[in-house]
Structure formats: C-alpha cells, structure tokens
N, C-alpha and C positions, 0 to 999 in steps of 0.2 A: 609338614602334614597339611596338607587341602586336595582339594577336588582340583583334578586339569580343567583348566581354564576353558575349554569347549563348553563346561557344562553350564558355568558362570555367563557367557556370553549366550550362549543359547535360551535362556530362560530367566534373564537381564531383566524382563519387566514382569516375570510370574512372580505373584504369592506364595501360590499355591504349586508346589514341585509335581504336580499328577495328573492325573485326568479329571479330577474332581469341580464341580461349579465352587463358588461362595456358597450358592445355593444349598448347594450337597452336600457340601459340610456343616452349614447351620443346619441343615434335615437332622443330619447324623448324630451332631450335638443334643437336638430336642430330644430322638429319639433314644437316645440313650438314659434322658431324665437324670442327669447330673446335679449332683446337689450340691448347693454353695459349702464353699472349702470340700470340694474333693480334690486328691492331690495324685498330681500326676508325673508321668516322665513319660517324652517325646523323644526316642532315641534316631538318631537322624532328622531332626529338626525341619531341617529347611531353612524359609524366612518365616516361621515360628508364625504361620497362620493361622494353626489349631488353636495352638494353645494361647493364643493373646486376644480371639476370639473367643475362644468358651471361658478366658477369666473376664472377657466383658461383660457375656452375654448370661453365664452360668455360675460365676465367682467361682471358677476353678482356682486353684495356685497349682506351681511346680516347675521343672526343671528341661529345656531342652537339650539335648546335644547333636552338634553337626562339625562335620568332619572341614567345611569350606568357611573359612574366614568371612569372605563378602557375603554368604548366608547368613550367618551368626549375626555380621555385623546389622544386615537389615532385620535380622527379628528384634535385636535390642532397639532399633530404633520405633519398629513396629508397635513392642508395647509402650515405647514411652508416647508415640501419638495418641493409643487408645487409654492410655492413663492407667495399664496400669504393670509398670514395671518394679511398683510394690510386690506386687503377685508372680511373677510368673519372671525365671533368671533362665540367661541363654549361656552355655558354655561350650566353647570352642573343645572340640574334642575327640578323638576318635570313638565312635559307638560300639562300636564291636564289641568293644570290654566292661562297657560304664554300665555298673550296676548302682545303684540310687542305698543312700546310707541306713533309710530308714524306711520298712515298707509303704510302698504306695497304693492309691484306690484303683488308681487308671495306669496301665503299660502299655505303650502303644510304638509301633515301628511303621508307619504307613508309608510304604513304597521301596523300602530298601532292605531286605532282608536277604540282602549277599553278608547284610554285618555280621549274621550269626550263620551265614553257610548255608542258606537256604531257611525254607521256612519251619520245619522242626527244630533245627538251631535257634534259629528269632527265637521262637515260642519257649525255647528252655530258657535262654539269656533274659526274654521279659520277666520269666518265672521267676528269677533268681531276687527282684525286685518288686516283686507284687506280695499283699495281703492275701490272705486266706479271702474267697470270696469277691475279690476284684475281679475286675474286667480288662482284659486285653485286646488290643485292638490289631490287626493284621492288617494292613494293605500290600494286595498281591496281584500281579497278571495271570490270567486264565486263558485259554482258546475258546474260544467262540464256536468252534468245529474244529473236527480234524484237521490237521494240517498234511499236506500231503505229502511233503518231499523237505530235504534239509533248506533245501533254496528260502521257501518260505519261509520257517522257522527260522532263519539268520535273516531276514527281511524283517523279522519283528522284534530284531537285535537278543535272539534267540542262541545258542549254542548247534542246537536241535531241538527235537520234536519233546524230547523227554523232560527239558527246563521248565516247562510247565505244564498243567492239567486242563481238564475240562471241570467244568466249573463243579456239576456234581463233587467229581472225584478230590475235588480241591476242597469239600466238604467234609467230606467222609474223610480227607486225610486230616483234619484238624480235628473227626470224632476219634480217629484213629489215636492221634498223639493225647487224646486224652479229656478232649474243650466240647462244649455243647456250642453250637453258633446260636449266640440268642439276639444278633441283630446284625445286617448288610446295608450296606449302599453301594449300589453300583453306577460305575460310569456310562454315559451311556451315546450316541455316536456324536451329538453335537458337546460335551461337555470332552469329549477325544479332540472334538475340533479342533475347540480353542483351545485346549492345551498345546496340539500340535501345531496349525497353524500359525497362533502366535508366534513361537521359535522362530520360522521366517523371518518376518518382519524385524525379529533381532536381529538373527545371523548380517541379514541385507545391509540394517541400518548399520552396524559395526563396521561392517566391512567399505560402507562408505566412509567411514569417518577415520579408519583405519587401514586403507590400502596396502602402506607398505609395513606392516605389521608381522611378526614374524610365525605366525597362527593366522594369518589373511589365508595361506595355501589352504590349511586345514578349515577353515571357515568357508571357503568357496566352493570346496569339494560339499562337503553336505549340503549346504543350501543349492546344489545344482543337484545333486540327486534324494535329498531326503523327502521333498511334496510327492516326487511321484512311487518312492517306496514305503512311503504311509499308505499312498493310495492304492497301491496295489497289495499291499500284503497287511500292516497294521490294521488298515483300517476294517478289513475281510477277516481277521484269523484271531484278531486279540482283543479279548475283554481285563477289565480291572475292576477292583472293589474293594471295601475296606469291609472286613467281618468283627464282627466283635464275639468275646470267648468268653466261657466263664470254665474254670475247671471241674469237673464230675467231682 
C-alpha cells in the first residue's frame, strides 16, 4: 500500500503537496484562530506541513494519515526537527477509512478527496470524526472559467469538464451538503508556480541521477510534456483552495 512512485519523485523536495505558499498556510492557520490543544486529524497527510506547523506555531496536537511511506516518513521527521513530535503522530495508512477514535476539533483533507469519492464523501468521512461544532477543512480544485472542450479538462488531469466546479458552484455545493464556509484561501498564480515548476527541477534532477532506472521512461515523458500542459491548460482553467466548514 503506497503512492506510485511518480508522485514521490515529482514533489521530492515539496512540503507542501499543493499549491499552497508557507505563506498561505500560516495565513490560513491565523485565520482560523486556533487554540492551544485543539486537536486535529490530517487525512492524507502529506509531509505533515499543516500539522507540525500549526503544533509549533498554535500548540495544535493530533494525528496524520497518508497512504505513501516516504511521505509519512518525512512528516515524522518534520516534527521531530520543529520539536514537536510530542504533539502531533504520523501514521502510515490508507485514509479513505481512518476515522480518529475520539472526536476531534479540526478534520481536514486538503487536496485529496478521491479518499472519500469525491467531495461529498470527504465531508461525510470527515464528519464521521469531528465534534459537534468543529471545523472542517476541504482543499479542492475549482475552474477558473469554463472549460471548453474535454481536451482541456484532461489537460488539468481532469476526467472531464464535470470533475470539477466553478468556484461559486463549488460553494453552494458545500452549503448544499449541509456546511456554512466560514473561511478560504486561495491559491493564487505564482503560489501554482512553484508548486508546479518545482516538480521539474525534480523530475530532471532524478532523471540524471537515475538514467537507466526502470520509471526513467515514465519520468521523461512528463518532464517533456508537463511545463507546456501546465501552461497551456492548468495554468488558464484551474484554481485551488482550502475552505473551511462549520456544520448548520
């Protein structure tokens, strides 16, 4: 059970698995006005950015899960740099299922909410581990505009047009399921950048170091065509953001 190895080499030196700055994420921590010991679950983890920052910066505790071992492994090493792996436990895992033993203050899935089948499913699977009262956090892609044709939409590693909203509509479906948004950050075209950009620079360096590697094919395919299908389609049709929810 882990992530194919594409994704691990592609985003080798991100933190952060998103489009998100540092920056954005400590915006989104303040804003939220977290209060020492609120306790959280990160379901798809990542390298456990959120949550080993907000238990430095806001004495969160709580619990990651992520499906990729070399993720996992760098979040535990993450809090133990910023001191505090007292607080905040990384566990190998598939997310899809993991529900937290004991209600939580914070449920959050930012950026991968295929775990629960889309974003209605996210939102009941967070449900299933949150407090009356807590806050849920979504991170989700939107369009920017219309998209006009499938081409696009598979350019923004899309199915089609229907895999995601427009950002209103992608509001209203979260008052729909039931959530008031009582706070957002969004990505915005240079915090896309470097999320995207950087990848390069992995994919390239790998690929030197790793020529005859049995994933060099599949490594040299995207790095020869993913700068200019960012450019021409992500970076024109697709927005991201993390929302935060409270339930009505």
């Amino acid at each position: 059970m882990d992530l194919p190895r594409i994704f691990t080499v592609r985003e080798s030196s991100h933190r952060i698995h998103n489009p998100l700055t540092r920056g954005k994420l400590a915006d989104l921590g303040r804003a939220l006005h977290l209060a020492p010991g609120t306790r959280a679950l990160d379901l798809a983890s990542g390298s456990g950015e959120m949550l080993c920052t907000w238990a430095r910066d806001h004495g969160v505790t709580g619990t990651g899960v992520d499906i990729s071992t070399v993720f996992t492994g760098k979040a535990r090493s993450r809090a133990a740099e910023l001191g505090v792996a007292d607080r905040v436990t990384f566990v190998h895992g598939d997310a899809s299922g993991f529900v937290a033993d004991e209600p939580v203050d914070l449920a959050a899935c930012v950026g991968a909410t295929w775990i629960g089948g889309g974003v209605a499913g996210t939102v009941e699977l967070l449900a299933r581990s949150l407090r009356p009262g807590g806050l849920m956090l979504i991170g989700e892609p939107y369009w920017l505009r219309e998209v006009p044709d499938r081409e696009a939409a598979e350019g923004c590693h899309a199915r089609g047009k229907d895999d995601f909203l427009l950002l209103p509509e992608l509001i209203e479906q979260f008052g729909d399921l039931g959530y008031d948004v009582v706070e957002m950050v969004l990505a915005d075209q240079d915090s896309w950048d470097r999320y995207q950009a950087a990848q390069w620079l992995n994919l390239r360096r790998w690929l030197d170091a790793h020529p005859d590697d049995e994933s060099a094919a599949e490594v040299r395919a995207e790095l020869t065509t993913g700068p200019a299908r960012y450019a021409r389609y992500q970076r024109e049709y697709l927005g991201w953001g993390v929302f935060a929810l409270m339930a009505r």
